[in-house]
C-alpha positions in Angstrom: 39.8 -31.5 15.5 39.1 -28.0 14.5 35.5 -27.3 13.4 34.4 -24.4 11.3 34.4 -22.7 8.2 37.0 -19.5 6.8 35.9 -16.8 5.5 37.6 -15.3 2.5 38.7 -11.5 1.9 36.5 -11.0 -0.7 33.8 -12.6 1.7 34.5 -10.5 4.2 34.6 -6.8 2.3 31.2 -7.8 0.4 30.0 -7.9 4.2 31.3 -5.0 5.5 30.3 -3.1 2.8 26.6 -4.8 3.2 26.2 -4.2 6.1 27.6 -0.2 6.3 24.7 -0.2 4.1 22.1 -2.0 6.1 22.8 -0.7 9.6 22.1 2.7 8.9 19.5 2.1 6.8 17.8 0.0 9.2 18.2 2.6 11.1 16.9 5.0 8.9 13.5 2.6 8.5 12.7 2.5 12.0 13.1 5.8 12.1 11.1 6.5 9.7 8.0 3.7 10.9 8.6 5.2 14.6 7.6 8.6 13.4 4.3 6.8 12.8 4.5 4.0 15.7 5.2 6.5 18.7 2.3 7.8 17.5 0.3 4.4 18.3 2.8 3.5 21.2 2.2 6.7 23.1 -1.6 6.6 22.7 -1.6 3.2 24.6 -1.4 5.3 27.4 -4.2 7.8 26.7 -6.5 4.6 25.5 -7.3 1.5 23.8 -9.9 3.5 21.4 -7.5 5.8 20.8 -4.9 3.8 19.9 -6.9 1.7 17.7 -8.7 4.2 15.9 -5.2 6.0 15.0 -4.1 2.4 14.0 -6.7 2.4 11.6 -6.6 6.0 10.3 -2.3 5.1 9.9 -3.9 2.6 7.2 -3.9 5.1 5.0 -0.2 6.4 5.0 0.3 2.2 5.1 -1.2 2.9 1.4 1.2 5.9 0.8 4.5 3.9 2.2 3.2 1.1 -0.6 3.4 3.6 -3.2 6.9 5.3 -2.6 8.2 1.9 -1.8 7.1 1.3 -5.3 8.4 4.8 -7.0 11.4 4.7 -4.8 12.2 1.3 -5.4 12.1 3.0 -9.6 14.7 5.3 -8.0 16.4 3.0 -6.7 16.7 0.3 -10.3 18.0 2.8 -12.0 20.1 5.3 -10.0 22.3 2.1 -8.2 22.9 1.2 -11.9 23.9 4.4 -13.1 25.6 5.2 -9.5 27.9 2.4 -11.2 28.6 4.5 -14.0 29.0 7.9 -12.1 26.4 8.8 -13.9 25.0 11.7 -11.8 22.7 13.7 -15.0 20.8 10.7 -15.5 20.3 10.0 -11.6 19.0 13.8 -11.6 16.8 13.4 -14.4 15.5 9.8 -12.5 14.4 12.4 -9.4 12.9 14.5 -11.5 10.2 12.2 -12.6 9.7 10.2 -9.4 8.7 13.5 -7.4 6.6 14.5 -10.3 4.7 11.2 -10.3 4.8 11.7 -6.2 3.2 14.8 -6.3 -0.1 14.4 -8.4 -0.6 10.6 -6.4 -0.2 12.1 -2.7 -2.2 15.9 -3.6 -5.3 13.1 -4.0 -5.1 11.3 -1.0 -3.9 14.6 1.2 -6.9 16.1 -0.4 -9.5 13.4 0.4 -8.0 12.9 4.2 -8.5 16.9 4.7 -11.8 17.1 3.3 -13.6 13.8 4.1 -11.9 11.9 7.0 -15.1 10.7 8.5 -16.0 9.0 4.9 -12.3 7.6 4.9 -12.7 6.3 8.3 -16.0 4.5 7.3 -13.7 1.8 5.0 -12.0 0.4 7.7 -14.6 0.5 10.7 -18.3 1.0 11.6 -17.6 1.8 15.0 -18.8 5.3 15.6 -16.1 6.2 18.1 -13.6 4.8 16.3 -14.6 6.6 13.2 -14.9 9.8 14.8 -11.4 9.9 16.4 -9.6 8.4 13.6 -11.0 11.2 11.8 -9.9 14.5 14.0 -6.4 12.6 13.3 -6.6 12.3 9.6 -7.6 15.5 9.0 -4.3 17.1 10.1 -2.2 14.1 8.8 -3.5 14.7 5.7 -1.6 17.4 4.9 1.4 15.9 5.7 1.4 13.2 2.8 2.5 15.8 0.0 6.2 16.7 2.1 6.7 13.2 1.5 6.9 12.8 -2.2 10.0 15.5 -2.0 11.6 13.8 0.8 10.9 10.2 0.4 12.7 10.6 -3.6 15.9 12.5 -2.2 16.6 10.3 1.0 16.3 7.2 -1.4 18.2 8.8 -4.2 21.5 9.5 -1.8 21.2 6.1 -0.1 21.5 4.8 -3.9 24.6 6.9 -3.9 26.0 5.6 -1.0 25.1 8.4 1.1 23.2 6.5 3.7 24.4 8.4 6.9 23.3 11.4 6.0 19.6 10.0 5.4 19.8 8.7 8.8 21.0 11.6 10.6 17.6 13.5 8.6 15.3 10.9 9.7 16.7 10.8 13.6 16.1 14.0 14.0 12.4 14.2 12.6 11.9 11.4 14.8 13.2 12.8 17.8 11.3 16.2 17.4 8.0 13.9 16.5 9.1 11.9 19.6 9.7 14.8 21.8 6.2 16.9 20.2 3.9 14.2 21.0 4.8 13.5 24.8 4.3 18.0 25.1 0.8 17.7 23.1 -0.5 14.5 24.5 0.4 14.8 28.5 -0.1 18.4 28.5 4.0 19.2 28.9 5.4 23.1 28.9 2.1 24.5 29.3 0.3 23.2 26.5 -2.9 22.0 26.5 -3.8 17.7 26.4 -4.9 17.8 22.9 -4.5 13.7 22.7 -4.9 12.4 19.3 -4.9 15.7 17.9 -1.6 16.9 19.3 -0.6 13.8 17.7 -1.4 14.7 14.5 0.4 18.4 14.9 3.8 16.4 16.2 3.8 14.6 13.7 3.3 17.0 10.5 6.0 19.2 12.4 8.4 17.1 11.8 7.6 16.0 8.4 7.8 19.5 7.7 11.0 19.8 9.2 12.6 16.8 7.1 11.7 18.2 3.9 13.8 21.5 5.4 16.7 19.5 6.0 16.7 17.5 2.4 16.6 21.0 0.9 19.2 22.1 2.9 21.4 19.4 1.8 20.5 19.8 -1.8 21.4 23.1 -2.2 25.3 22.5 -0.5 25.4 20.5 -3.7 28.1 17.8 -2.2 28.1 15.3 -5.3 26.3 17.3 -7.7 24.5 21.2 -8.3 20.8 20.3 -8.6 20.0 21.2 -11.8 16.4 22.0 -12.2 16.2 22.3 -16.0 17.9 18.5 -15.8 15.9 17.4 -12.8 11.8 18.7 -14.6 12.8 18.6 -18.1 11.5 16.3 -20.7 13.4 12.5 -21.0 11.9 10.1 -23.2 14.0 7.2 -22.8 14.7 7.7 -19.5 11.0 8.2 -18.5 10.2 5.2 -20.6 12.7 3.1 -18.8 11.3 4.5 -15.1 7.7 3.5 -16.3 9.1 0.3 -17.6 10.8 -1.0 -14.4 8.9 1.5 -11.9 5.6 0.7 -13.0 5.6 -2.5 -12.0 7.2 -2.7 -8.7 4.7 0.5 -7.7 1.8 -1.8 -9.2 3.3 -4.7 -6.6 4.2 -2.6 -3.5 0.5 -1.0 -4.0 -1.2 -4.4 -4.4 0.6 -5.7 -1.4 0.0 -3.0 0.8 -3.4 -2.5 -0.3 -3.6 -6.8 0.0 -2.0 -5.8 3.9 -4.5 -3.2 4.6 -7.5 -5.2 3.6 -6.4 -8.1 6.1 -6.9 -4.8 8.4 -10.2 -4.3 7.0 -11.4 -8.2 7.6 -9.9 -7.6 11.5 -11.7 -4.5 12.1 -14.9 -5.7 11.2 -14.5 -8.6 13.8 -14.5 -6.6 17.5 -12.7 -3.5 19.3 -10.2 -6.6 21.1 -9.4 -8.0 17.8 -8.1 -4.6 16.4 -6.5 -3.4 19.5 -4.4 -6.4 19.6 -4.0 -6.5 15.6 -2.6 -2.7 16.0 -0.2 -3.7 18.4 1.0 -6.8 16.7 1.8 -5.4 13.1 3.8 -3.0 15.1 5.6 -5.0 17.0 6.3 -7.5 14.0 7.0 -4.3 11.7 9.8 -2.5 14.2 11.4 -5.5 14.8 11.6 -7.1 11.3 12.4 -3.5 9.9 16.6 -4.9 9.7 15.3 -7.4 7.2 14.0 -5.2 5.0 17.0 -3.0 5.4 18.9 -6.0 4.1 16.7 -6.1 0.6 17.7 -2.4 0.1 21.2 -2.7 1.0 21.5 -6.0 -1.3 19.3 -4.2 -3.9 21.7 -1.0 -3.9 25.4 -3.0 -4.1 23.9 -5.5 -6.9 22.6 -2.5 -8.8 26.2 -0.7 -8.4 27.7 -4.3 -9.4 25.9 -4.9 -12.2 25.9 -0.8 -13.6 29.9 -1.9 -13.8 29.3 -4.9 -15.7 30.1 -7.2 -13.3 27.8 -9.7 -13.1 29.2 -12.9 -11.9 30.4 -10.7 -8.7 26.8 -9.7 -8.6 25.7 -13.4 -8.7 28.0 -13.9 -5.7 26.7 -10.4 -3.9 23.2 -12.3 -4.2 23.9 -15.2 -3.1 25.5 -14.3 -0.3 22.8 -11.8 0.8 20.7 -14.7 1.0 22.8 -16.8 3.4 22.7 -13.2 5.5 18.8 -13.0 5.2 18.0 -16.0 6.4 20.4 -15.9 9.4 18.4 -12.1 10.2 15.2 -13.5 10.1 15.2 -16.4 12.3 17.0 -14.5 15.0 14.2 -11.4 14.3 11.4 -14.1 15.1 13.8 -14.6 18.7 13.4 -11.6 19.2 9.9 -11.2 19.0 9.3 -14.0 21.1 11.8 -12.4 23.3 9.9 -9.4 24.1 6.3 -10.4 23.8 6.9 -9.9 28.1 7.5 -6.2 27.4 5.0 -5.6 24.8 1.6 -7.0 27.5 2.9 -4.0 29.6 3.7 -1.7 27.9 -0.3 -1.4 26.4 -3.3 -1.2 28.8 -5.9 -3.4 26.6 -8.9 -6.0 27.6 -8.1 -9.6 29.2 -9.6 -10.8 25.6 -7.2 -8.3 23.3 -4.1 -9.8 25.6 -5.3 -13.3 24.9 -5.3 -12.3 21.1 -1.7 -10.6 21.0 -0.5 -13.3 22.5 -1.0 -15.2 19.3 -0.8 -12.8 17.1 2.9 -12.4 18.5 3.7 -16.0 18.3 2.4 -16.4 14.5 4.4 -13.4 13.5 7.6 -15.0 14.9 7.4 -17.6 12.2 5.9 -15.3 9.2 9.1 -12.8 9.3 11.0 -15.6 8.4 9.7 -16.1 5.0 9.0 -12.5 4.7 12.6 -11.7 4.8 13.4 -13.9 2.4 10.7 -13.1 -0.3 11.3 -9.1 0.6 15.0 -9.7 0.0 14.2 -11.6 -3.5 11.7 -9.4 -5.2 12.1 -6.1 -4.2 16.2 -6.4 -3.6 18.0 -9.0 -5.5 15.2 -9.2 -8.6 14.7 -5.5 -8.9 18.5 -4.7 -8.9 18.8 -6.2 -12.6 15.8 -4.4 -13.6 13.4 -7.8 -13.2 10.2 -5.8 -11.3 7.4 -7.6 -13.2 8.3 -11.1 -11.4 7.4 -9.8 -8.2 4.0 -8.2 -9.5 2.7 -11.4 -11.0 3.5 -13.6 -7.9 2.3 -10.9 -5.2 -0.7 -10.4 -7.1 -1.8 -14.0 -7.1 -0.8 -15.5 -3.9 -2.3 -12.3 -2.2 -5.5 -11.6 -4.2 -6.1 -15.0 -5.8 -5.2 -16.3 -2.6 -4.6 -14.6 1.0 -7.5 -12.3 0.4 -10.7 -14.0 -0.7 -9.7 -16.9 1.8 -9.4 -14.0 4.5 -13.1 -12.8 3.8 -14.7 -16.3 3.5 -13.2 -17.8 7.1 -14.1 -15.0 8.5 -17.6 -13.4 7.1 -19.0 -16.8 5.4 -17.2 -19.7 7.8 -17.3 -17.1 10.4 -14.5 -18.4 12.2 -12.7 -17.8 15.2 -10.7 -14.3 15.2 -7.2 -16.5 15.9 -8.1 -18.9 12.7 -8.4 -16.5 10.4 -5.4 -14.4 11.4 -3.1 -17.7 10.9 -4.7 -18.4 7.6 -3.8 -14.6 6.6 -0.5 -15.3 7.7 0.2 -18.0 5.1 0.7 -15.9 1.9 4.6 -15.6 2.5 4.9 -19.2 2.7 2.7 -19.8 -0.6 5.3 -18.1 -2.8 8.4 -19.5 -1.5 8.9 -22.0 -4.0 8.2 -20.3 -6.9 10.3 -17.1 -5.8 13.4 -19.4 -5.4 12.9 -21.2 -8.5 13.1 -18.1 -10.7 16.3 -16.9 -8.5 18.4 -19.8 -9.6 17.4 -19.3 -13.1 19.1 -15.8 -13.2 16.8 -14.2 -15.5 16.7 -11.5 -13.8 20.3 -10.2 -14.2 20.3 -7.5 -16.5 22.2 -4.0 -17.4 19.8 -1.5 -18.4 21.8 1.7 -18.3 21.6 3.7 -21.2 23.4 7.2 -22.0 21.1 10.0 -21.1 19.6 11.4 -24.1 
């Protein structure tokens, strides 16, 4: 007797089409978090202060990647919809008021990180050495944040068009320069000098600016549409009342997260130099390898979006649900993996007996929390924000993380004081909290909705 299940053809093309999505934006993502993760990996070999006090100052892009995964995800509602329509005006016009918005947010922070890094540093450690190297790096990453707000927009604009090669090939090739920059600055290569966690900084604004070369480059060969700048910066009313509408809350979401992510960081580094070491290795560990299951959310998020910009929303219904079944599968084999090469992660970093005792754990707990990340990542910033349902997602982020996570975070570890392991676990339990309440408000499809409109 025969045991299995078929496939059908419409089965199989909404997974070949999901996944020419996904690969090459998973690609794309770890591209795009190795720029900042060879930055950590490399150190390892320089030091363990040095690594962790770049960890730490990274926090602070962590912040920015919270915000344009907020304004991009805006980008991303609305021009998948109106990609549907072949729309192109109004997915100009949604460009146009994402990189303005980008602009005036990541002047502040470049600003602050160029002019008072040592003050910046101060939030996340009191260690003097720490503080003091983090800072000689964010003082030249600083002025790297502002190329993003240009690059960040376009690259998410033309996945939403289906143009996700081309993002790739951009991001590869920052990536390998930033790659190939920081082995010449930190181990002295061609005749340049060590410079260490300064060279670092240098390799990796380089190729940020080189990114934003290449995104102009392709903008002005004009391959779907002639940038309009008059379209792009001129004055929409509905249009920018419909990005503040469905933007506003996802950016309010990805920001509380990210900020809820970096303050577990905060409760670490105020523990010891072995907790942070190994809590700087772990997140990026967990983060390259669970980078595919975020790529599945935007994938998902981009075919509904095109789906349901056509009008066809029981096909979308099936696109979801099917994207779940694929989630799930991607997750537990990411937490595999994990376990898989904890071997390779003890050496490949030179840390203290005590920080290799930690990672250990950390490793094991994060093969377990991907899982339900995945799913919840795929559900509220994919499937929900598709048909234009961001404010979900804001409310239950906001209270299982702050309500929650976070306050339970400070107390076992500065009132209960603790072991360092205990209160990583019990920071590790938000994804889990949520589960029920995410799926619930999946099944009841409120979150299925058109909201294209002609562009005024």
């Amino acid at each position: 007797m025969k045991i299995g299940f078929k496939i059908s053809k419409e089965q199989k093309k909404f997974y070949r089409a999901l996944f020419a999505l996904v690969i090459p934006i998973t690609i794309q993502n770890f591209i795009s978090s190795a720029v900042n993760s060879a930055d950590v990996l490399m150190l390892g070999y320089v030091g363990q202060s040095e690594l962790a006090a770049v960890s730490l100052a990274n926090q602070f892009q962590f912040l920015l990647w919270g915000f344009f995964f907020g304004v991009t995800s805006g980008v991303t509602i609305l021009a998948s919809q109106y990609w549907g329509k072949r729309d192109t005006n109004s997915i100009q016009a949604v460009m146009g008021i994402a990189i303005k918005i980008s602009v005036v947010v990541t002047a502040i922070l470049s600003t602050c990180a160029i002019l008072f890094p040592s003050q910046l540093m101060t939030i996340y450690t009191d260690d003097e050495v720490l503080r003091q190297i983090g800072a000689s790096y964010l003082r030249i990453i600083g002025i790297s944040y502002l190329l993003l707000s240009f690059s960040q927009v376009y690259l998410c604009a033309i996945r939403s068009m289906e143009r996700v090669k081309l993002s790739t090939t951009i991001s590869s090739i920052a990536l390998g320069l930033n790659v190939a920059l920081n082995a010449v600055f930190i181990f002295g290569l061609l005749g340049m000098p060590k410079l260490g966690v300064i060279g670092v900084g240098i390799a990796t604004l380089i190729a940020r600016v080189v990114e934003v070369s290449l995104c102009i480059a392709d903008a002005a060969k004009a391959k779907i549409f002639k940038i309009d700048f008059k379209l792009m910066f001129g004055h929409h009313k509905l249009l920018f009342k419909d990005f503040v509408k469905y933007a506003t809350p996802a950016l309010a979401n990805d920001f509380l997260w990210t900020l809820a992510f970096s303050t577990y960081s905060i409760i670490m580094g105020h523990m010891n130099a072995d907790v942070v070491a190994a809590s700087s290795v772990a997140s990026t560990v967990r983060g390259l390898c669970s980078i595919a299951c975020f790529a599945m959310a935007g994938g998902a998020s981009v075919l509904l979006g095109i789906k349901i910009g056509e009008g066809k929303m029981e096909e979308a219904k099936e696109y979801a649900t099917r994207s779940c079944h694929a989630t799930l599968g991607l997750g537990v084999l990411t937490g595999l993996i994990i376990l898989a090469v904890r071997p390779i992660v003890f050496m490949s970093f030179t840390l203290s007996e005590q920080a290799y005792d930690y990672l250990d754990i950390m490793l094991i707990i994060s093969s377990y929390y991907v899982i339900g990340q995945a799913m919840n990542t795929l559900l509220i910033a994919g499937i929900f924000r598709a048909g234009g349902d961001s404010r979900f997602g804001l409310i239950c982020d906001t209270i299982t993380m702050w309500v929650v996570a976070v306050p339970l975070g400070f107390l076992s570890a500065f009132v209960l004081k603790l072991p360092p392991m205990v209160v990583y676990f019990i920071l590790c339990l938000d994804e889990f909290w949520k589960i029920p309440v995410v799926y619930k408000h999946y099944r009841s499809f409120k979150w299925l909705k058109n909201i294209t409109r002609e562009l005024e």
